[in-house]
NUSE-178318 format. One record per residue (C-alpha): residue number from 1; residue in one letter; chain; x, y, z. Coordinates in steps of 0.5 Angstrom, whole numbers, plus 500, padded with zeros to 3 digits. Last residue first. Example, Ala and Ser with C-alpha at 12.3 -4.5 7.8 and 13.67 -1.06 7.14 Angstrom:
REM residues 2
{r 2 "s" "A" {527 498 514}}
{r 1 "a" "A" {525 491 516}}
REM end
This chain:
REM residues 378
{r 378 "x" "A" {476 513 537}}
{r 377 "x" "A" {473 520 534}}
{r 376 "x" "A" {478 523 540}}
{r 375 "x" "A" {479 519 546}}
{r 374 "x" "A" {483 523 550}}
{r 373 "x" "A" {489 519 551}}
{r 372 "x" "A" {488 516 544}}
{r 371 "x" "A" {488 523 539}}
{r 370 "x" "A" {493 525 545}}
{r 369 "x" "A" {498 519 542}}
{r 368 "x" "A" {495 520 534}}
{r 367 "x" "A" {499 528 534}}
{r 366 "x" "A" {504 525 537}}
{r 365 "x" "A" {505 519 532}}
{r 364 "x" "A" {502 523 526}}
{r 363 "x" "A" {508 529 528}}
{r 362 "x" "A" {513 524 530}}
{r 361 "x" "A" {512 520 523}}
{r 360 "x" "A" {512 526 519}}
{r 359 "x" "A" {518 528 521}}
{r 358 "x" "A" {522 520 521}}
{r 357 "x" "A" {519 520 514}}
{r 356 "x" "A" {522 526 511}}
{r 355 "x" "A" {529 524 515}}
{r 354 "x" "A" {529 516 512}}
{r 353 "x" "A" {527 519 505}}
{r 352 "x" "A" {532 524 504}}
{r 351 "x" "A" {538 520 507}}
{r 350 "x" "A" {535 515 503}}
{r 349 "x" "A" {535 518 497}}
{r 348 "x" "A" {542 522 499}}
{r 347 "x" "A" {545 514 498}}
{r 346 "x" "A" {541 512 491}}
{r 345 "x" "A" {543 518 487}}
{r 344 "x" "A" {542 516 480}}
{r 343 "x" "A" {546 518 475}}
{r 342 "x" "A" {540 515 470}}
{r 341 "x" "A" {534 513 473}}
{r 340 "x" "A" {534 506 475}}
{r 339 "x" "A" {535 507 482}}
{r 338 "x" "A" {529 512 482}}
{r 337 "x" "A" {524 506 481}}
{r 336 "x" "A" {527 501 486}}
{r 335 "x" "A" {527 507 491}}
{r 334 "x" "A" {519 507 489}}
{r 333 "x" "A" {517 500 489}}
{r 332 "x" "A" {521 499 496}}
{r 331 "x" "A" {516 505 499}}
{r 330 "x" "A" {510 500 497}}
{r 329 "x" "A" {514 496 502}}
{r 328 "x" "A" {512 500 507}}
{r 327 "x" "A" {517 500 513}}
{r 326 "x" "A" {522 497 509}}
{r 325 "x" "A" {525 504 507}}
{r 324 "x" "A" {524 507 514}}
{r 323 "x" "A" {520 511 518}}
{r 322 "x" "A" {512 511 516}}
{r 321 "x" "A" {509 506 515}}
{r 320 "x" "A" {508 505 522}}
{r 319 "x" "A" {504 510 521}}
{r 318 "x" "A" {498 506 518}}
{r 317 "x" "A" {500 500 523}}
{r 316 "x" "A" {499 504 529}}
{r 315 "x" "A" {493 507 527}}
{r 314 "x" "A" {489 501 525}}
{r 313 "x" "A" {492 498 531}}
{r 312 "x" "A" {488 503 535}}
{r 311 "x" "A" {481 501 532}}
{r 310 "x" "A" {483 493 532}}
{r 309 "x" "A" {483 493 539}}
{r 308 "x" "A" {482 486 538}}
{r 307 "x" "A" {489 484 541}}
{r 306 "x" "A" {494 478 540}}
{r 305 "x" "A" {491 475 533}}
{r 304 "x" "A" {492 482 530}}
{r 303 "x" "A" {499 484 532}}
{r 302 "x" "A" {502 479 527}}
{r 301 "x" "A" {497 481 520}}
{r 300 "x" "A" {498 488 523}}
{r 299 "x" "A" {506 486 523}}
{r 298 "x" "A" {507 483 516}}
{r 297 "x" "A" {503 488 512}}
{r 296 "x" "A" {507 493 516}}
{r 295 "x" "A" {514 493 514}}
{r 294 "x" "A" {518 487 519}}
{r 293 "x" "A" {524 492 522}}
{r 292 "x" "A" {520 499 522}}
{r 291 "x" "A" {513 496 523}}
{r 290 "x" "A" {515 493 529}}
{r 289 "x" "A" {516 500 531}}
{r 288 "x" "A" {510 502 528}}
{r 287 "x" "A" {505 496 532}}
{r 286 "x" "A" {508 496 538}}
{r 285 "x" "A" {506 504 539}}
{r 284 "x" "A" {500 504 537}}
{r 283 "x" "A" {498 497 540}}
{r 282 "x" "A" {500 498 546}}
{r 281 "x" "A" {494 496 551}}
{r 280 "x" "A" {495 489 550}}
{r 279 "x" "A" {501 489 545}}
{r 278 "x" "A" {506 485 550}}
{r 277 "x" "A" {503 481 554}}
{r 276 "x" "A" {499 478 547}}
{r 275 "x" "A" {506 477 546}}
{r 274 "x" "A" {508 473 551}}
{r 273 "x" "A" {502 469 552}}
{r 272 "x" "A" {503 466 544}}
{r 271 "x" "A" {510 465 545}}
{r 270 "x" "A" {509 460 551}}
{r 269 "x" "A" {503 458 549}}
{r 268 "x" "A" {505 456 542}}
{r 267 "x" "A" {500 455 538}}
{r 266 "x" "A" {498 462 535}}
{r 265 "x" "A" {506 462 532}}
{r 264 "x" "A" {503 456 529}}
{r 263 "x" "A" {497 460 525}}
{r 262 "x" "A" {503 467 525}}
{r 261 "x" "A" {507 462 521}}
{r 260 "x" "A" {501 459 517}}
{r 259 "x" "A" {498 466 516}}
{r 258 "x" "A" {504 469 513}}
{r 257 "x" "A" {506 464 509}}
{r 256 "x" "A" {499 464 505}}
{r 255 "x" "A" {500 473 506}}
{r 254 "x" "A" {507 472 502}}
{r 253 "x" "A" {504 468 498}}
{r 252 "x" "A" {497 472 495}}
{r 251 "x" "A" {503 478 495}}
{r 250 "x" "A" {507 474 490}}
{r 249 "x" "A" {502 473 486}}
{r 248 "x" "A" {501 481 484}}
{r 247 "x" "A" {496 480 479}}
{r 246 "x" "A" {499 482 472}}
{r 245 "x" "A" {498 475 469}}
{r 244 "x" "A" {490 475 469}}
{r 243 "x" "A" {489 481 466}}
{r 242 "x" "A" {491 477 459}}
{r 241 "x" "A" {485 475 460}}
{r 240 "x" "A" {482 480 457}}
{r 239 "x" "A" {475 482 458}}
{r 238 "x" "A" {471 474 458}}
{r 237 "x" "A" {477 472 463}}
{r 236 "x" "A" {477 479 467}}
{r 235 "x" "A" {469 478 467}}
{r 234 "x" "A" {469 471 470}}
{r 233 "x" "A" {474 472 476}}
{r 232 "x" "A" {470 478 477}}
{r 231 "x" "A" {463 475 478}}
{r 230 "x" "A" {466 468 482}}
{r 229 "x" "A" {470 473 486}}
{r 228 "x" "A" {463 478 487}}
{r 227 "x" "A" {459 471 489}}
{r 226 "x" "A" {464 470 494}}
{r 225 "x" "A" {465 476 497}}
{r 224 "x" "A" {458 476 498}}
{r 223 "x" "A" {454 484 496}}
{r 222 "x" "A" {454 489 502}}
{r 221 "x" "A" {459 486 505}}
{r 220 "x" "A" {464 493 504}}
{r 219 "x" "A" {469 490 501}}
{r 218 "x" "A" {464 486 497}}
{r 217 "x" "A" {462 493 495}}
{r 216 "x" "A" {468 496 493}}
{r 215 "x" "A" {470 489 488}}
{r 214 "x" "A" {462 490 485}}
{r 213 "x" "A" {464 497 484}}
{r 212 "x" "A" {470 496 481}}
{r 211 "x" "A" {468 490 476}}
{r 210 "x" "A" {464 496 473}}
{r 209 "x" "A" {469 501 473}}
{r 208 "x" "A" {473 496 469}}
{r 207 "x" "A" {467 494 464}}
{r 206 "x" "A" {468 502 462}}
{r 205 "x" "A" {474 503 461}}
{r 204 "x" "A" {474 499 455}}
{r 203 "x" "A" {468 502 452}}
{r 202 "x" "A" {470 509 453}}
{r 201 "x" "A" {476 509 449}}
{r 200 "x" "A" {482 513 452}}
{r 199 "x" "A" {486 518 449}}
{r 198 "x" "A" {492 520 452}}
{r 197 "x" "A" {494 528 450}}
{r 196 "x" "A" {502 528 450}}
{r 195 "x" "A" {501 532 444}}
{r 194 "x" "A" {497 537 447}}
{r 193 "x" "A" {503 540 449}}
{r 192 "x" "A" {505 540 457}}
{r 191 "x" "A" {506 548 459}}
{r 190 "x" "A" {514 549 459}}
{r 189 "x" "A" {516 550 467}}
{r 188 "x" "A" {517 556 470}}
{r 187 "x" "A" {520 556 478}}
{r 186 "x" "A" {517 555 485}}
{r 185 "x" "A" {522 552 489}}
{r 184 "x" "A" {520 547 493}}
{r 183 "x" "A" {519 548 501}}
{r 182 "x" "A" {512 551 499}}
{r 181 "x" "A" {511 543 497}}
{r 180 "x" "A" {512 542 505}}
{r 179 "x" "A" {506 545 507}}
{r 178 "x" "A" {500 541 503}}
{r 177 "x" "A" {503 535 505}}
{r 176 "x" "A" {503 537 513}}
{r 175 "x" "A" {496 539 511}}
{r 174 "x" "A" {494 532 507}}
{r 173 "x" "A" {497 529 513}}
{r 172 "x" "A" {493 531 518}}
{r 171 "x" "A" {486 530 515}}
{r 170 "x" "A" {489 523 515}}
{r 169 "x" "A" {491 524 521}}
{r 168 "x" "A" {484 526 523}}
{r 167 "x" "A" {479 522 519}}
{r 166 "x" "A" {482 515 521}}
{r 165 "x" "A" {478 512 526}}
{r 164 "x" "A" {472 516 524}}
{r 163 "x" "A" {473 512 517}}
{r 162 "x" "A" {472 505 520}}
{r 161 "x" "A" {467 507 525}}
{r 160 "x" "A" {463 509 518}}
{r 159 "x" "A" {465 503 514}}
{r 158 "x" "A" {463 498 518}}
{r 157 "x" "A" {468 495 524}}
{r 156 "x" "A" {467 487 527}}
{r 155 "x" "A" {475 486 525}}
{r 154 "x" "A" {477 480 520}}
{r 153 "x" "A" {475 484 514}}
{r 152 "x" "A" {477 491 516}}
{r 151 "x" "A" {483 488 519}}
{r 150 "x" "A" {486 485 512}}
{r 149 "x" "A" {483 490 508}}
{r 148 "x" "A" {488 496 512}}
{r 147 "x" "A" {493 492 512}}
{r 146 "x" "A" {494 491 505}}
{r 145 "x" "A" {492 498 503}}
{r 144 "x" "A" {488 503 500}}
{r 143 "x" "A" {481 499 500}}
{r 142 "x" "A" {479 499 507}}
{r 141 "x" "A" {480 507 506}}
{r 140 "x" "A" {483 512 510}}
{r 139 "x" "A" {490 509 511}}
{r 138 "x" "A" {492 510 503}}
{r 137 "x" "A" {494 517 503}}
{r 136 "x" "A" {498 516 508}}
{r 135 "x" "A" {502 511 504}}
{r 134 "x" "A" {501 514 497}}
{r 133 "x" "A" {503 522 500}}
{r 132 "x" "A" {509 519 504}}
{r 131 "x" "A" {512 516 497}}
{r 130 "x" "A" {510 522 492}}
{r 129 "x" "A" {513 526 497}}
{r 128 "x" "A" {520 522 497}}
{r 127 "x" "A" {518 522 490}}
{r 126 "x" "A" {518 529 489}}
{r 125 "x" "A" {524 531 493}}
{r 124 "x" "A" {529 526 489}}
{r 123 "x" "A" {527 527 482}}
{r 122 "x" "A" {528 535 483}}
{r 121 "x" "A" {534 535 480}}
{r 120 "x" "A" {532 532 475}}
{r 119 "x" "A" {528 539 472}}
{r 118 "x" "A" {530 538 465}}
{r 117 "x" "A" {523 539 463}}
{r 116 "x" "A" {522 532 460}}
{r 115 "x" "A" {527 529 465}}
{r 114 "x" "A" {522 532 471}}
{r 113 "x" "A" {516 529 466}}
{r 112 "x" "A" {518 522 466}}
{r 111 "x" "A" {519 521 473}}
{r 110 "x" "A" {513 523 475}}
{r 109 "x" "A" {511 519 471}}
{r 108 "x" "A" {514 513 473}}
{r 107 "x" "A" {512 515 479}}
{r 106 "x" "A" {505 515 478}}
{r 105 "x" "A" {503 508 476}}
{r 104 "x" "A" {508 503 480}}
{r 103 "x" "A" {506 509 487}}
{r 102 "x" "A" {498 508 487}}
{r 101 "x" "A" {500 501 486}}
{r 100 "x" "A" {503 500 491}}
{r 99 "x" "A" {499 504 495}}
{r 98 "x" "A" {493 502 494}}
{r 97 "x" "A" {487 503 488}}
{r 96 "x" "A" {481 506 492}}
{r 95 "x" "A" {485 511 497}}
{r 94 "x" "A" {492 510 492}}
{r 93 "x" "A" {489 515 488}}
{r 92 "x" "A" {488 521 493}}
{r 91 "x" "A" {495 521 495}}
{r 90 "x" "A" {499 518 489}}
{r 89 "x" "A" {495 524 485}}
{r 88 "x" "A" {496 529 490}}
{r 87 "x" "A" {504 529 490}}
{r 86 "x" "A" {504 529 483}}
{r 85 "x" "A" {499 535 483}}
{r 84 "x" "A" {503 538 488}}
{r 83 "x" "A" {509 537 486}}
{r 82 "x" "A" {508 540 479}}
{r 81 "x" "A" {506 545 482}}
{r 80 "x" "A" {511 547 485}}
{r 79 "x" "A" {516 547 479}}
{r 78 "x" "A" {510 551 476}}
{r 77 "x" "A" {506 552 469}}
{r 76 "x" "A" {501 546 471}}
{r 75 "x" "A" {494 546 469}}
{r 74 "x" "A" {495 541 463}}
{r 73 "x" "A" {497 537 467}}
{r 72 "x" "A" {491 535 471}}
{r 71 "x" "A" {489 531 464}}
{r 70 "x" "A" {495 528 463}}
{r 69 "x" "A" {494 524 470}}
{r 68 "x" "A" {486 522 468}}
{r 67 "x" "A" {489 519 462}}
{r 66 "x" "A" {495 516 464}}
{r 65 "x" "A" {491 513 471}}
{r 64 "x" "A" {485 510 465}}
{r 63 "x" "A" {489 507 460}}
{r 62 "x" "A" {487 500 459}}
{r 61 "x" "A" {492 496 462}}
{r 60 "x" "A" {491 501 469}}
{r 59 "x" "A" {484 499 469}}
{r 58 "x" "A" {485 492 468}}
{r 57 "x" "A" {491 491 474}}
{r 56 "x" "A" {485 494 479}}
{r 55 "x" "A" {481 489 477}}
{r 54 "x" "A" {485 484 478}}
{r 53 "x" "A" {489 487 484}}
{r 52 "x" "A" {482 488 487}}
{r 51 "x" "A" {480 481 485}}
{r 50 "x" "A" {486 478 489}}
{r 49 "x" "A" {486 482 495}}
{r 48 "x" "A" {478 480 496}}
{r 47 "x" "A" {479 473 495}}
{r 46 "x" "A" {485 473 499}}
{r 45 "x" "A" {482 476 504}}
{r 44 "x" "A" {476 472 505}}
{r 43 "x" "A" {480 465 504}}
{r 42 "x" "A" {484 467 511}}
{r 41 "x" "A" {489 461 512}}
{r 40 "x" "A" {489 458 518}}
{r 39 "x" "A" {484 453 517}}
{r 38 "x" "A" {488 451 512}}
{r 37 "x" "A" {494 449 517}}
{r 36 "x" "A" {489 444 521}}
{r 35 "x" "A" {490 439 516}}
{r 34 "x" "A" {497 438 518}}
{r 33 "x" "A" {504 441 519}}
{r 32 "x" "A" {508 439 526}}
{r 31 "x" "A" {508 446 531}}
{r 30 "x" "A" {514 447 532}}
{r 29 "x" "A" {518 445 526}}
{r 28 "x" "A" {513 448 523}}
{r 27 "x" "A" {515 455 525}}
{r 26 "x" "A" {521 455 522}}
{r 25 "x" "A" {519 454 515}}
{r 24 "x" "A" {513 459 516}}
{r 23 "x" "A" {519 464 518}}
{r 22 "x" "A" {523 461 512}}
{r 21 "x" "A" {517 463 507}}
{r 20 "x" "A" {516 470 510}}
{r 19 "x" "A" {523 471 510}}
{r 18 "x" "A" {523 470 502}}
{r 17 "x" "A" {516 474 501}}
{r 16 "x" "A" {518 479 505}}
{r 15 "x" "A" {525 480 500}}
{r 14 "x" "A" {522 481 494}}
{r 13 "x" "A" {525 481 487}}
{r 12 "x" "A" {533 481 491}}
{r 11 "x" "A" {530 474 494}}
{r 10 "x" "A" {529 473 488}}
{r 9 "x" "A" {535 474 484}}
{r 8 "x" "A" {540 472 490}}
{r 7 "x" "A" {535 465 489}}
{r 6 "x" "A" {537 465 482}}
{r 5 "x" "A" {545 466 483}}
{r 4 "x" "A" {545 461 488}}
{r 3 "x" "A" {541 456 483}}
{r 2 "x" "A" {546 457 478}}
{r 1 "x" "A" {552 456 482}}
REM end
């Protein structure tokens, strides 16, 4: 009773990372375990996620996302500011320090101010914003999600094609986020005192900064990405080691799992045919459907072996993001932060979000559509 009671705990805490560890399950019994499995993990990747995650771990322990957020508030007097702010914030944010992240640290926050303000009615609009504006947000840049440094590592793009590929739904999508703050009313709010002023202490941050920028130029292979995990991995201990045990380990497993299983899905010649026919030639289209029912780390990792039109996949992957709740699982992190809130509406936030989401997907999804048949910036 007790073990069926801790496995319904962790499937609950992180469902992918179960169904992806019952998938490589599955697919070892087709193609037997061996040496070879390790050649199916992609060490770089892994390397890179975790000192992002390290790093970007350090930087918010220190205070730095609160003190910049604090910061921006003093400027706000509206209801429709404080969307915007909020919503900006999570976009602009999660291009260097992911989604997922982008949402843990904002969220709450948001959350924390609309209670303060006594404008919880509001809690819904605004984190379904908050929710788009960090997975869109995040498209642009090799840093701003899982999938999104997983294909810039394995494809042959620098940074320039990479960015070309995304500056327009990106550019679309802050225009479309823009737009729908006007359909929340703008009403007076108390300014936010001085009291909730954060301070921060230089000396802290700054090493943060530091390990950053060596992270960003291993992303961007300016610097080995060995000598940069080695480098980082030695700081963090020397600064705080504490840093250590807010990494995101279940990411690192859910992404092993992932490449054992999509190894072996590689090695079955029947399967592997089948679906390279399948996504030749529709890798947007492919790429954010499966993106609805798997989430869309899962199905860039999958969808990459059986095409190298990394570019499109990119973009089908990206908005895939878009639609449902599991979609992205950073939109997870968000349902879970409402649910906890009190009187919290859970039936009317997912109606909220699935009808938000499916607008900004067949807009994106349009728009990108006639981006591709007339080869515009791709």
């Amino acid at each position: 009773m007790k073990i069926m009671k801790n496995l319904k705990s962790i499937i609950c805490y992180d469902p992918v990372l179960f169904i992806t560890l019952i998938v490589a399950c599955i697919s070892a019994l087709f193609v037997s375990p061996s040496l070879e499995y390790f050649t199916y993990i992609d060490f770089h990747v892994l390397s890179l996620l975790l000192m992002m995650m390290l790093v970007v771990a350090g930087m918010q322990k220190v205070g730095l996302f609160s003190f910049i957020v604090a910061s921006l508030l003093k400027l706000v007097h509206t209801t429709r500011m404080l969307a915007f702010v909020l919503m900006n914030v999570c976009f602009f944010s999660s291009m260097l320090i992911t989604n997922d992240v982008a949402l843990l640290t904002f969220v709450p926050l948001g959350i924390m101010m609309l209670i303060q303000t006594q404008k919880e009615r509001l809690l819904i609009p605004i984190i379904v914003l908050q929710t788009i504006a960090a997975n869109l947000g995040s498209m642009l840049t090799p840093l701003g999600n899982p999938q999104n440094l997983y294909l810039y590592s394995i494809s042959s793009m620098d940074i320039g094609n990479f960015l070309k590929v995304m500056v327009v739904p990106s550019t679309l999508s802050f225009l479309i986020l823009s737009a729908s703050v006007f359909f929340i009313k703008s009403e007076k709010i108390v300014p936010f005192s001085e009291k909730q002023d954060v301070v921060i202490k230089r000396k802290k941050v700054i090493p943060w900064c530091g390990l950053f920028v060596i992270c960003l130029l291993a992303v961007l292979r300016v610097i080995p990405h060995n000598l940069a995990f080695i480098t980082v991995l030695i700081c963090v201990i020397m600064i705080d080691k504490r840093v250590l045990f807010r990494a995101d380990y279940a990411l690192l497993l859910t992404f092993i799992f992932l490449f054992i299983f999509i190894g072996n899905i590689k090695n079955i010649p029947e399967i592997s045919s089948a679906l390279s026919k399948l996504v030749e030639g529709r890798e947007l289209t492919v790429g954010i459907l499966l993106s609805q029912i798997i989430s869309n780390v899962p199905a860039a990792m999958l969808l990459s072996k059986f095409t190298d039109n990394y570019a499109t996949l990119l973009l089908g992957v990206n908005l895939g993001g878009l639609g449902t709740l599991i979609a992205s699982m950073a939109s997870v992190i968000s349902y879970k932060l409402y649910a906890t809130t009190e009187k919290a509406q859970t039936g009317k936030y997912l109606a909220v979000f699935t009808a938000v989401n499916f607008v900004f997907l067949t807009i994106l999804w349009s728009v990108t559509a006639f981006q591709l048949q007339f080869r515009f910036f791709v």
